[in-house]
C-alpha positions in Angstrom: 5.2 11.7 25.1 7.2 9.2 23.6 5.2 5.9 21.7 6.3 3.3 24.5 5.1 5.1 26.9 1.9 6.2 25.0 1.4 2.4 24.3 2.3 1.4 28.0 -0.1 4.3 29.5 -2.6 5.0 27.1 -3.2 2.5 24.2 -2.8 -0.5 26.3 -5.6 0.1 28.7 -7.9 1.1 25.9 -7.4 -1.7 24.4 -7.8 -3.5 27.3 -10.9 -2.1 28.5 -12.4 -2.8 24.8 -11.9 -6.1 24.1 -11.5 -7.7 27.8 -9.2 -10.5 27.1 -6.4 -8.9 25.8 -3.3 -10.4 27.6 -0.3 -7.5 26.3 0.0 -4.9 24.2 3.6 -3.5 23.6 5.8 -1.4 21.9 8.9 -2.8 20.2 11.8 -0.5 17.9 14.2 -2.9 16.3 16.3 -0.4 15.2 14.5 -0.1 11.9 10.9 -0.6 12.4 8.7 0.5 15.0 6.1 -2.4 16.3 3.2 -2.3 18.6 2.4 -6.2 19.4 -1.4 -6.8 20.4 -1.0 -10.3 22.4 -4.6 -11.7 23.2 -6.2 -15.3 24.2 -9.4 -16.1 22.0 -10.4 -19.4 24.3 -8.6 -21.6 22.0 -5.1 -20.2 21.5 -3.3 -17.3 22.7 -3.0 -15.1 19.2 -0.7 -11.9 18.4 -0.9 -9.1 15.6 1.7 -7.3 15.1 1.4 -3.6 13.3 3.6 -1.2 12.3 3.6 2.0 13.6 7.2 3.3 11.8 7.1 7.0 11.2 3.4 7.1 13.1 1.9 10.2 15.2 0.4 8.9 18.2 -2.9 9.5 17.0 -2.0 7.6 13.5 -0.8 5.1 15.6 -3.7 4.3 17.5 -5.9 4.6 14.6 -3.4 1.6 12.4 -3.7 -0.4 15.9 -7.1 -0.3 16.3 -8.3 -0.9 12.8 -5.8 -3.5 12.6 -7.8 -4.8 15.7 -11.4 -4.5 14.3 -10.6 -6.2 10.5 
């Protein structure tokens, strides 16, 4: 499976379910890098994280996104 449609199918809805007010999560390759942008309203502003994933297994990948999410 390729990482945007890991991100799209698998990641996102975990994330989703997890935290609840999660708004996005996508996968972005800009030629150089490859990006998974966690988008996610906190009641006072509507925040984004963005990780990189360049180079990533899908099972490194989830790991850098989700403990990006929990620092």
């Amino acid at each position: 499976m390729d990482k945007e449609k890991f991100v799209k199918e698998c990641l996102k809805p975990l994330i989703v379910a997890a935290l609840g007010n999660v708004i996005d999560v996508r996968y972005t390759f800009t030629g150089s890098f490859e990006i998974v942008t966690v988008i996610w309203d906190d009641g006072k502003a509507v925040r984004e994280v963005n990780v990189n994933v360049t180079g990533d297994s899908l099972l490194a990948l989830t790991k850098d996104v989700v403990g990006r999410l929990l620092k």
